[in-house]
mmJSON file of the N, C-alpha and C atoms, coordinates in Angstrom:
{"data_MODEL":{"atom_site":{
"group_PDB":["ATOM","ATOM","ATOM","ATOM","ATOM","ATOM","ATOM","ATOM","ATOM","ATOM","ATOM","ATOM","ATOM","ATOM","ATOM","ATOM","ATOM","ATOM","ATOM","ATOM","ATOM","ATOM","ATOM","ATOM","ATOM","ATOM","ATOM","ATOM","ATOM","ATOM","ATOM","ATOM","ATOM","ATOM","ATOM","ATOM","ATOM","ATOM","ATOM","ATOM","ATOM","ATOM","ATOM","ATOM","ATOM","ATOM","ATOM","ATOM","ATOM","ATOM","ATOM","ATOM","ATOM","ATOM","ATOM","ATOM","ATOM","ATOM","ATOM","ATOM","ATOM","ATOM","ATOM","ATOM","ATOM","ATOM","ATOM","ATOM","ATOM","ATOM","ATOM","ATOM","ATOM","ATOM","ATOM","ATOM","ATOM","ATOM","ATOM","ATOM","ATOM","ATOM","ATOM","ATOM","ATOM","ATOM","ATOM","ATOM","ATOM","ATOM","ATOM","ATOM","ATOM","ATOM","ATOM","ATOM","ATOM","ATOM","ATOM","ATOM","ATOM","ATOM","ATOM","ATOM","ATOM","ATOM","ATOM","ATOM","ATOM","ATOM","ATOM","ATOM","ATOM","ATOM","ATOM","ATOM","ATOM","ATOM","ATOM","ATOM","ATOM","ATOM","ATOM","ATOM","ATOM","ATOM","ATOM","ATOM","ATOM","ATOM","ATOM","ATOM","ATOM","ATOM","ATOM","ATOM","ATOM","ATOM","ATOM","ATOM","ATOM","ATOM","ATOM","ATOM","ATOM","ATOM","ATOM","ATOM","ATOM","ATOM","ATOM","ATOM","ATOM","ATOM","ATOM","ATOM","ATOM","ATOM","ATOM","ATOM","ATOM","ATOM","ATOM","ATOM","ATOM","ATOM","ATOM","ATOM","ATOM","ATOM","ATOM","ATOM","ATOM","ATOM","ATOM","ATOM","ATOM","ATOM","ATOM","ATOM","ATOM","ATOM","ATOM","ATOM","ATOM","ATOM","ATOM","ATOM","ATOM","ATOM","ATOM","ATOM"],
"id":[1,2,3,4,5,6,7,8,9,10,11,12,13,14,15,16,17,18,19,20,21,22,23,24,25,26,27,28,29,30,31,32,33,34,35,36,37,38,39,40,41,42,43,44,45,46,47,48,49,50,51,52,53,54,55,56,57,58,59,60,61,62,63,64,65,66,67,68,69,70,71,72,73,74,75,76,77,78,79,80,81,82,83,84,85,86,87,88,89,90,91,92,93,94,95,96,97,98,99,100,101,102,103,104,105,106,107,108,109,110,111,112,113,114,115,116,117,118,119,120,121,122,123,124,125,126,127,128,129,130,131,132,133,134,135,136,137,138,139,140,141,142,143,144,145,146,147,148,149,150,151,152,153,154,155,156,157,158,159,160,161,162,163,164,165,166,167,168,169,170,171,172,173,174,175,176,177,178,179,180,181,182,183,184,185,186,187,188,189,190,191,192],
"type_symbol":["N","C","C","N","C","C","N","C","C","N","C","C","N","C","C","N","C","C","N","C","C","N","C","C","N","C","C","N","C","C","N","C","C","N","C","C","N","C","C","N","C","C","N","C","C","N","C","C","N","C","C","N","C","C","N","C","C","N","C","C","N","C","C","N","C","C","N","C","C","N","C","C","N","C","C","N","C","C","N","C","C","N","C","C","N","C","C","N","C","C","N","C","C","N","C","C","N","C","C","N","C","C","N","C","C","N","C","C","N","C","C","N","C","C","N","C","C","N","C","C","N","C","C","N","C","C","N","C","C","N","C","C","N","C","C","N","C","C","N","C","C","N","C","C","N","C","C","N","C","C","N","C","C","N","C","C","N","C","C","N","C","C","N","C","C","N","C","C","N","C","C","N","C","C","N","C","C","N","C","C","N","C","C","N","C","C","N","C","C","N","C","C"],
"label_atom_id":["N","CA","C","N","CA","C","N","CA","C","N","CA","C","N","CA","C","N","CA","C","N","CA","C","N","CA","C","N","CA","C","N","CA","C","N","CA","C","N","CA","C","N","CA","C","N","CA","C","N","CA","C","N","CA","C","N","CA","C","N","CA","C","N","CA","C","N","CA","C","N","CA","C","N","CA","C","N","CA","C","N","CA","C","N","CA","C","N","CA","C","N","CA","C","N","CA","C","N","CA","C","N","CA","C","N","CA","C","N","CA","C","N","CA","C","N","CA","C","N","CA","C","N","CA","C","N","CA","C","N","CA","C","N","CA","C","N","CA","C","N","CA","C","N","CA","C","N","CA","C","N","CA","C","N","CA","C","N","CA","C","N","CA","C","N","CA","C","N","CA","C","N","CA","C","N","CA","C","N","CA","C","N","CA","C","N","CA","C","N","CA","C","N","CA","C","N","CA","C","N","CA","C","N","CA","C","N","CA","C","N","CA","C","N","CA","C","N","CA","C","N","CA","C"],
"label_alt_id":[null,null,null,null,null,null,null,null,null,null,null,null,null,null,null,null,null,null,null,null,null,null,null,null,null,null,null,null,null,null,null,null,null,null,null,null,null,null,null,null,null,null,null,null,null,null,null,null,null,null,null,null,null,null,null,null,null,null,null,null,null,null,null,null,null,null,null,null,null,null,null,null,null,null,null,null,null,null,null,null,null,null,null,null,null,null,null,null,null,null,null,null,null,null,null,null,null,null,null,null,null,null,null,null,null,null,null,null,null,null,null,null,null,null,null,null,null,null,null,null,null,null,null,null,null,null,null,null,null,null,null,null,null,null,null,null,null,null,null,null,null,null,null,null,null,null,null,null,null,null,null,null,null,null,null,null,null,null,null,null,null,null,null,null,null,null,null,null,null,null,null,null,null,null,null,null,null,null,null,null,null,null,null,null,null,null,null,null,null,null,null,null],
"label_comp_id":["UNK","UNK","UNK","UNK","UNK","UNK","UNK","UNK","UNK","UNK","UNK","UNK","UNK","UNK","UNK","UNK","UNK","UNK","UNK","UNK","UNK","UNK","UNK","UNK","UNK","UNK","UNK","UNK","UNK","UNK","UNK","UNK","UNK","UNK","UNK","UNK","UNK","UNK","UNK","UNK","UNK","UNK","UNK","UNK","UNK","UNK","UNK","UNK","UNK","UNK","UNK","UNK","UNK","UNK","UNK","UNK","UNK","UNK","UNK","UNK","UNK","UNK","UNK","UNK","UNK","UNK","UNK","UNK","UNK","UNK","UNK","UNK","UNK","UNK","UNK","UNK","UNK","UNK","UNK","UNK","UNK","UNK","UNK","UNK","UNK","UNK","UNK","UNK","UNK","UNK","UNK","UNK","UNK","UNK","UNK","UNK","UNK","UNK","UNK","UNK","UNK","UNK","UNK","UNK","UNK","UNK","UNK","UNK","UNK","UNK","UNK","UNK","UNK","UNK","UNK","UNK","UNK","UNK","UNK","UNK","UNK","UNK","UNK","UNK","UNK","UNK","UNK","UNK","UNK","UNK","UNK","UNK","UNK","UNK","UNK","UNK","UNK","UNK","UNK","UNK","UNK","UNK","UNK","UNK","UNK","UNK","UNK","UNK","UNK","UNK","UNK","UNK","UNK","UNK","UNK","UNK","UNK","UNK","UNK","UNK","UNK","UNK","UNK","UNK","UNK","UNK","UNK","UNK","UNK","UNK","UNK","UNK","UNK","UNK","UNK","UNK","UNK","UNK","UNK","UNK","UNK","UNK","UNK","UNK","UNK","UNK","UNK","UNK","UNK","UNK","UNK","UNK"],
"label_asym_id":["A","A","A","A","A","A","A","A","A","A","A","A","A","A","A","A","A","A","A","A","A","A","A","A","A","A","A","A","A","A","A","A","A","A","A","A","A","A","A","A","A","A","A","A","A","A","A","A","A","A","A","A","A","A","A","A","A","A","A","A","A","A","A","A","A","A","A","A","A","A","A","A","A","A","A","A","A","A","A","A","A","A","A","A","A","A","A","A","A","A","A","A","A","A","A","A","A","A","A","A","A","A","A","A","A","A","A","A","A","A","A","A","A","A","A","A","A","A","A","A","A","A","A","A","A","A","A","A","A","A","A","A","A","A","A","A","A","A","A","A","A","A","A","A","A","A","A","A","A","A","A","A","A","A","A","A","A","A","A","A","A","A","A","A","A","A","A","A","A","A","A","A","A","A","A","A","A","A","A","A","A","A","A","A","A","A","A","A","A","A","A","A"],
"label_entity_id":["1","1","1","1","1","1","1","1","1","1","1","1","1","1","1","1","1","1","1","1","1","1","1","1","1","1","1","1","1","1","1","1","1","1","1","1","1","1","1","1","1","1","1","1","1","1","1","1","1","1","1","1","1","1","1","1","1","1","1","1","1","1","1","1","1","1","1","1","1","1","1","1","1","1","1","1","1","1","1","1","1","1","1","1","1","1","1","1","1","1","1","1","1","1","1","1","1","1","1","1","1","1","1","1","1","1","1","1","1","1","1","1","1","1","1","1","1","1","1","1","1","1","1","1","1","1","1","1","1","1","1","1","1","1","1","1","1","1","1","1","1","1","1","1","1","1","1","1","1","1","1","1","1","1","1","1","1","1","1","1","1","1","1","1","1","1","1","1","1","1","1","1","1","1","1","1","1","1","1","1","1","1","1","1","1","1","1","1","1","1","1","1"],
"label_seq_id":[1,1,1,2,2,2,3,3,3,4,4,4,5,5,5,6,6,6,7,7,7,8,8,8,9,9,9,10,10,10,11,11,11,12,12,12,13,13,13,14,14,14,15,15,15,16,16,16,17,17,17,18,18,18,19,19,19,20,20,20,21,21,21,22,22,22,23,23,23,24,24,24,25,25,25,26,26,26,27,27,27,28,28,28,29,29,29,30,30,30,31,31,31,32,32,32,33,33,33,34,34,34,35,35,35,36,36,36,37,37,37,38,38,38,39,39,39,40,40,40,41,41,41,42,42,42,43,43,43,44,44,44,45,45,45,46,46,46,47,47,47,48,48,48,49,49,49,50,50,50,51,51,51,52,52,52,53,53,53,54,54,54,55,55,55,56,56,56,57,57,57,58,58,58,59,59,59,60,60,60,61,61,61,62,62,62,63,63,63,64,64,64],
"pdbx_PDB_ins_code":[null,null,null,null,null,null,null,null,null,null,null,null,null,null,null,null,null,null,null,null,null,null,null,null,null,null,null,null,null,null,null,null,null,null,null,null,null,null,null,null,null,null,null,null,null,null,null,null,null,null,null,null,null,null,null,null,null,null,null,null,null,null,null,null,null,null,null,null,null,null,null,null,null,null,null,null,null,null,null,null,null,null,null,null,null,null,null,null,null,null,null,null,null,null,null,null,null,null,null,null,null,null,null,null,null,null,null,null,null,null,null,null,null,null,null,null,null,null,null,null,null,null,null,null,null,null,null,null,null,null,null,null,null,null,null,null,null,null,null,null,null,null,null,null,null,null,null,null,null,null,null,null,null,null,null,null,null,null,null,null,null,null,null,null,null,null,null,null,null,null,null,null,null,null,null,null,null,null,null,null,null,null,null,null,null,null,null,null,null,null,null,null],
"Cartn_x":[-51.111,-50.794,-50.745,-51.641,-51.634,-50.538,-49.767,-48.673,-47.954,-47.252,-46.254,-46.47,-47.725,-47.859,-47.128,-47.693,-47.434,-45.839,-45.285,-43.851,-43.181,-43.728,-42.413,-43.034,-44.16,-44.335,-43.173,-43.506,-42.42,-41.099,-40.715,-39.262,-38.792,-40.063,-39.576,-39.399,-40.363,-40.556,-39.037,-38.567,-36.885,-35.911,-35.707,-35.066,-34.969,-36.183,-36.536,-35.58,-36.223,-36.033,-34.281,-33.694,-32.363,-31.688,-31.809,-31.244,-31.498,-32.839,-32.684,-31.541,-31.625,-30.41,-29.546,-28.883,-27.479,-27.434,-28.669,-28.272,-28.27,-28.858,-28.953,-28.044,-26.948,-25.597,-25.372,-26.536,-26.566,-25.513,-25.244,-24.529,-25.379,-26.131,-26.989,-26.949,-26.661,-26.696,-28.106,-28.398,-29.314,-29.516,-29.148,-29.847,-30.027,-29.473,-30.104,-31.312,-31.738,-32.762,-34.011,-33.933,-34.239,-34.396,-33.899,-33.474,-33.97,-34.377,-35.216,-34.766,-33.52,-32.903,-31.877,-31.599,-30.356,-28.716,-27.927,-26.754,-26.291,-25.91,-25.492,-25.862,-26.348,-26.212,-25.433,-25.621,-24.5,-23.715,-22.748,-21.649,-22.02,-22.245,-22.506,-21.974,-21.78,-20.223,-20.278,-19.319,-19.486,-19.885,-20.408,-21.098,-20.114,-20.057,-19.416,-18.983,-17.595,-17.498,-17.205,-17.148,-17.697,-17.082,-17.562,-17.238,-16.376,-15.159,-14.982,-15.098,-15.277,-15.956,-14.63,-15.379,-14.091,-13.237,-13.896,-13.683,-14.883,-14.282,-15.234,-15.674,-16.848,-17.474,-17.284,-17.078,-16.841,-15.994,-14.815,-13.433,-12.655,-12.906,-12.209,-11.385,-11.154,-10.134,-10.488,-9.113,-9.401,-9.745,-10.698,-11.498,-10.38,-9.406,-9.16,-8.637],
"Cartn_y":[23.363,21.978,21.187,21.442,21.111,20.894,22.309,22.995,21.948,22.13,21.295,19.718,19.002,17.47,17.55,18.709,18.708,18.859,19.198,19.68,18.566,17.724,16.788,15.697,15.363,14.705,14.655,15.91,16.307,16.408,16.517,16.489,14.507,14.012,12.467,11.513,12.342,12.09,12.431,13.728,14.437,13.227,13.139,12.153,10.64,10.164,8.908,9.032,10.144,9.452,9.874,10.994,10.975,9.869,9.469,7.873,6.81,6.64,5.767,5.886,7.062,8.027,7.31,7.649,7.211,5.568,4.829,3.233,2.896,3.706,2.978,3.669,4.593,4.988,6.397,6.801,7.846,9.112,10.107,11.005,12.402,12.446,13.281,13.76,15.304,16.035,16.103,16.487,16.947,18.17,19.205,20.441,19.834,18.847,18.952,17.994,17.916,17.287,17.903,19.767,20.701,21.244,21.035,21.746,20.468,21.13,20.692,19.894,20.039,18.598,18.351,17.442,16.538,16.102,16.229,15.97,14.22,14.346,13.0,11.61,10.742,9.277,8.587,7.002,6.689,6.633,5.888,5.873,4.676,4.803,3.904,3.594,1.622,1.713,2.227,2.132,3.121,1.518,2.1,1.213,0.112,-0.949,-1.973,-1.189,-1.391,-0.706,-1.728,-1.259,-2.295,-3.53,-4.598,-6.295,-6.096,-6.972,-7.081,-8.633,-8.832,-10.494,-11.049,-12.463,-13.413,-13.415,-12.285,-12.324,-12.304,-12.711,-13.135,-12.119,-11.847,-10.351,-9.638,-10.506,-10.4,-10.454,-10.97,-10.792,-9.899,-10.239,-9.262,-10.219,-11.401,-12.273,-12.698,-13.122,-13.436,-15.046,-15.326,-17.148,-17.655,-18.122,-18.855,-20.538],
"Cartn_z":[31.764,32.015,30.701,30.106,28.478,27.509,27.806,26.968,27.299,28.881,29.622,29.149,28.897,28.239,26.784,26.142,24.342,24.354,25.4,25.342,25.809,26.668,26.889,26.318,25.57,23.919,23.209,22.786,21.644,21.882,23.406,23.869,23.45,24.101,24.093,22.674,21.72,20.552,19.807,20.309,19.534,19.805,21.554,21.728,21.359,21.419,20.466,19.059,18.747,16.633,16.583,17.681,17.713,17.701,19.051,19.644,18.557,17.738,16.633,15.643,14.895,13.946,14.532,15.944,16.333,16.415,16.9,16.296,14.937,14.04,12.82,12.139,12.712,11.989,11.664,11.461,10.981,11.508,11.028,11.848,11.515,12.497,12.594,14.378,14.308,15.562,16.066,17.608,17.759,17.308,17.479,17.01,15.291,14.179,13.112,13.055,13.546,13.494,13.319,14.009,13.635,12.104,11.674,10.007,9.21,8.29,7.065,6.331,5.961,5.425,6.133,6.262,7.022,6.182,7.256,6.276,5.441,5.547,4.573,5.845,5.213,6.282,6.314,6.31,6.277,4.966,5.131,4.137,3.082,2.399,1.038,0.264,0.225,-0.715,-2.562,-3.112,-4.479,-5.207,-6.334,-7.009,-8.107,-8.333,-8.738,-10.405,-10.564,-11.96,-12.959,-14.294,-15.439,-15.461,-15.351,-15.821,-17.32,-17.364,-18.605,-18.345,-20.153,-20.495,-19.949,-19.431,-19.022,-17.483,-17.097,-15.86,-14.517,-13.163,-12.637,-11.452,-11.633,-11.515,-10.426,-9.049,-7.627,-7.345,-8.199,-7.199,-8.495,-9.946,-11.051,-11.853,-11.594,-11.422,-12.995,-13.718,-14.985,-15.166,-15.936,-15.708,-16.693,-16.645,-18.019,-18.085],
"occupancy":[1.0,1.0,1.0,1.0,1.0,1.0,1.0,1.0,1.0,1.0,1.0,1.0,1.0,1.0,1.0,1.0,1.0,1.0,1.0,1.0,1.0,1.0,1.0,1.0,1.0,1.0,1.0,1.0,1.0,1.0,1.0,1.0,1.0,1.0,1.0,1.0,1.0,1.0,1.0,1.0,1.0,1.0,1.0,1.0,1.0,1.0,1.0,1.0,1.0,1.0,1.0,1.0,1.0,1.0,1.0,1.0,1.0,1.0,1.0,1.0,1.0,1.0,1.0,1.0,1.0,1.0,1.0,1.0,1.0,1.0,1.0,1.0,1.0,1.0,1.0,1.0,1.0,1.0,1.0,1.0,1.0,1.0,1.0,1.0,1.0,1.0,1.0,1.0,1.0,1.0,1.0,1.0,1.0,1.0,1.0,1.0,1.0,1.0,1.0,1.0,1.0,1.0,1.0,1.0,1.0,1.0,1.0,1.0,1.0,1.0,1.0,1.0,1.0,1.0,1.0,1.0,1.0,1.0,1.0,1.0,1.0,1.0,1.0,1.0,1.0,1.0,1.0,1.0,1.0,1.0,1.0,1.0,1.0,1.0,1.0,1.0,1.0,1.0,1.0,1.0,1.0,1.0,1.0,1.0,1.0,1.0,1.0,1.0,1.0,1.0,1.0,1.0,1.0,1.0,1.0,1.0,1.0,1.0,1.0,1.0,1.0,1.0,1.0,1.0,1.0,1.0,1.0,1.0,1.0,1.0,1.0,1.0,1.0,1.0,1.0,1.0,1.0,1.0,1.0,1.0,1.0,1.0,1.0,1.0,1.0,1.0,1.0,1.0,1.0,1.0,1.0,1.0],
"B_iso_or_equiv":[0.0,0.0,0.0,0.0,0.0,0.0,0.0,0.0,0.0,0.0,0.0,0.0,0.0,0.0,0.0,0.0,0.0,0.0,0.0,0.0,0.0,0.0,0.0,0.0,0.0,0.0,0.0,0.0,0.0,0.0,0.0,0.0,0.0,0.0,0.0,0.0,0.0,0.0,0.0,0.0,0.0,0.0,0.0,0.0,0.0,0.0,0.0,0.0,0.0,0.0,0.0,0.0,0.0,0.0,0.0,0.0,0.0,0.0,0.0,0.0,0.0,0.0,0.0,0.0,0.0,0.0,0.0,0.0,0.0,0.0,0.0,0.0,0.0,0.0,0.0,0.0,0.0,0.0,0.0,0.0,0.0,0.0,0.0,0.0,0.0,0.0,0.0,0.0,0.0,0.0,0.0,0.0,0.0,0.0,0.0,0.0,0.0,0.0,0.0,0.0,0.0,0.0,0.0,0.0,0.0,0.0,0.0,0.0,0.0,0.0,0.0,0.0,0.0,0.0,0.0,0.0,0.0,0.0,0.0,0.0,0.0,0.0,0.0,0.0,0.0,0.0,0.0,0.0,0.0,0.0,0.0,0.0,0.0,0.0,0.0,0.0,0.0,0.0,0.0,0.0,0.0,0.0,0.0,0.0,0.0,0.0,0.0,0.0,0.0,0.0,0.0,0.0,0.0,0.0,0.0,0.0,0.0,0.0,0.0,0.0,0.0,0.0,0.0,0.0,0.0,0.0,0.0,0.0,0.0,0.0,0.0,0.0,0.0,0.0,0.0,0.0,0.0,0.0,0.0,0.0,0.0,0.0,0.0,0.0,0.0,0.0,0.0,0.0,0.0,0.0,0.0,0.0],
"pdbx_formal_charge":[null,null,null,null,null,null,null,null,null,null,null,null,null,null,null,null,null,null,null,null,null,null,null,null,null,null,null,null,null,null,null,null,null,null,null,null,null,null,null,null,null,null,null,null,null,null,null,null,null,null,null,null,null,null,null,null,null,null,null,null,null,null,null,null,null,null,null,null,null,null,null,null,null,null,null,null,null,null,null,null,null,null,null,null,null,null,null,null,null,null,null,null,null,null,null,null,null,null,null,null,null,null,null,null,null,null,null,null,null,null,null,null,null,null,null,null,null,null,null,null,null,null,null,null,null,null,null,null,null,null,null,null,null,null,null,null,null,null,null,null,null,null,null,null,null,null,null,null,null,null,null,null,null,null,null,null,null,null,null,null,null,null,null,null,null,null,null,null,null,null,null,null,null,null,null,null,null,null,null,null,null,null,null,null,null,null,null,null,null,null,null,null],
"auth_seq_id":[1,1,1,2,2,2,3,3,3,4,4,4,5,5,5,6,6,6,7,7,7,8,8,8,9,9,9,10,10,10,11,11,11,12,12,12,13,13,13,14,14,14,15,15,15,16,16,16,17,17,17,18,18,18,19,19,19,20,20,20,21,21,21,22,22,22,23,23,23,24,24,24,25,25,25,26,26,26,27,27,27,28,28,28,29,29,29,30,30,30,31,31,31,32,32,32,33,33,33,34,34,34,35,35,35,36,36,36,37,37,37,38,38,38,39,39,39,40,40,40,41,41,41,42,42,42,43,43,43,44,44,44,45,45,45,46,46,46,47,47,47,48,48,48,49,49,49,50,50,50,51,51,51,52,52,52,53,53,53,54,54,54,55,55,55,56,56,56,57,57,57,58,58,58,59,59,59,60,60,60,61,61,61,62,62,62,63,63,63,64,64,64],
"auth_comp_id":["UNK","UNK","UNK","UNK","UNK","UNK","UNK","UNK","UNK","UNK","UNK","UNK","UNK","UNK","UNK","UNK","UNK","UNK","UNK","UNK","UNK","UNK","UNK","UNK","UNK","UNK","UNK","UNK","UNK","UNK","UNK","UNK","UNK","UNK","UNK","UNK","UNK","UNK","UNK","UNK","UNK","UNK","UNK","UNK","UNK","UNK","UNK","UNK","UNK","UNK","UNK","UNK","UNK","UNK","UNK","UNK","UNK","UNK","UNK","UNK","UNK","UNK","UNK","UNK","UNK","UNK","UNK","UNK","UNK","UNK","UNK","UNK","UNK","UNK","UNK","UNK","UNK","UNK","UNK","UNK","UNK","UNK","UNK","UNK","UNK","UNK","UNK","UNK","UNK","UNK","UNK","UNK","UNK","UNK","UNK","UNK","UNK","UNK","UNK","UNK","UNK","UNK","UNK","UNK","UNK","UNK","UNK","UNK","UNK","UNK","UNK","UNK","UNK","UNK","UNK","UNK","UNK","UNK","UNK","UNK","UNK","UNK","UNK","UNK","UNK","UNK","UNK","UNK","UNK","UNK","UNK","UNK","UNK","UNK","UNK","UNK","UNK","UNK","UNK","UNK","UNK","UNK","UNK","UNK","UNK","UNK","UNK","UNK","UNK","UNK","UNK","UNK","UNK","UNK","UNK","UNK","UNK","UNK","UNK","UNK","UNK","UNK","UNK","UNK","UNK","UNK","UNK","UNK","UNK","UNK","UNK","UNK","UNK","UNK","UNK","UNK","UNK","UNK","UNK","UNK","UNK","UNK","UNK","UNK","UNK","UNK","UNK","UNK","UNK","UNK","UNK","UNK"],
"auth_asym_id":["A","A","A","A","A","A","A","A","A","A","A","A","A","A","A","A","A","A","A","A","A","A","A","A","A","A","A","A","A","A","A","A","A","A","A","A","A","A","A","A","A","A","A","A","A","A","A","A","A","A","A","A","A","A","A","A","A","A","A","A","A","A","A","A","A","A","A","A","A","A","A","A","A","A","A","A","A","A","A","A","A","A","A","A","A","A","A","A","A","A","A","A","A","A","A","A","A","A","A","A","A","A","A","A","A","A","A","A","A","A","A","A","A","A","A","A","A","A","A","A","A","A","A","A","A","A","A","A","A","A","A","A","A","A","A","A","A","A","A","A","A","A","A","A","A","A","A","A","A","A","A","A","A","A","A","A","A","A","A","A","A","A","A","A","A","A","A","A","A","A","A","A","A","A","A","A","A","A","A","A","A","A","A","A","A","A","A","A","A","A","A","A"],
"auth_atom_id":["N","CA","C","N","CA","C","N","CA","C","N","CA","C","N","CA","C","N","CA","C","N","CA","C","N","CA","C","N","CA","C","N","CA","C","N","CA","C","N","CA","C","N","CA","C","N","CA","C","N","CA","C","N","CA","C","N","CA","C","N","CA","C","N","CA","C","N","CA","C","N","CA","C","N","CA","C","N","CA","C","N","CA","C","N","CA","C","N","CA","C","N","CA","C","N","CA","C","N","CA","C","N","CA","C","N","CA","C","N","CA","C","N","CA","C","N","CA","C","N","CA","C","N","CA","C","N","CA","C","N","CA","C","N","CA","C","N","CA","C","N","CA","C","N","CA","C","N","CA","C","N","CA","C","N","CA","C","N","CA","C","N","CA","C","N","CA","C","N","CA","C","N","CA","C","N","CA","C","N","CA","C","N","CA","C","N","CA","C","N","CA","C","N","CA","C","N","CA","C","N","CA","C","N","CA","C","N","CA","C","N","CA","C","N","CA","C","N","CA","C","N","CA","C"],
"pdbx_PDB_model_num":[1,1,1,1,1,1,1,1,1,1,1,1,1,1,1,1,1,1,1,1,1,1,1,1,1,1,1,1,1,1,1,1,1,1,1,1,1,1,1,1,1,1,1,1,1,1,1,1,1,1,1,1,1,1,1,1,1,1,1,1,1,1,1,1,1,1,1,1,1,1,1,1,1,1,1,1,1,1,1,1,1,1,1,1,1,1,1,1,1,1,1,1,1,1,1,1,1,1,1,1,1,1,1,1,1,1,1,1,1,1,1,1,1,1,1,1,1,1,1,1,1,1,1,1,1,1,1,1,1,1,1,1,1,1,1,1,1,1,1,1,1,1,1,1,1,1,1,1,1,1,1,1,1,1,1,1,1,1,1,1,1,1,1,1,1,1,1,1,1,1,1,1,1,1,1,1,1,1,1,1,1,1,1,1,1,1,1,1,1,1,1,1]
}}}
């Protein structure tokens, strides 16, 4: 009877942190949730590339 509690724990616990993954974007399967590291999350935009002087940093636009 024990076993059967620890098991649908841990069943409700899988499903929980799945269903979170899938609201907070992630693309994560159930069976990986299993495996030790996980594949990529979400998508992250690429990082802002170099300012040149005189222009305005957020749109690129030349100030003059």
């Amino acid at each position: 009877m024990i076993v059967i509690g620890f098991a649908m724990a841990w069943a409700g616990y899988t499903i929980g942190i799945w269903g979170y993954c899938l609201v907070q974007g992630y693309d994560v399967t159930l069976p990986a949730l299993f495996k030790t590291t996980w594949p990529g999350g979400k998508q992250q935009a690429a990082p802002p590339g170099p300012t040149v002087p005189g222009t305005d940093p957020t749109t690129g636009i030349t100030n003059t």
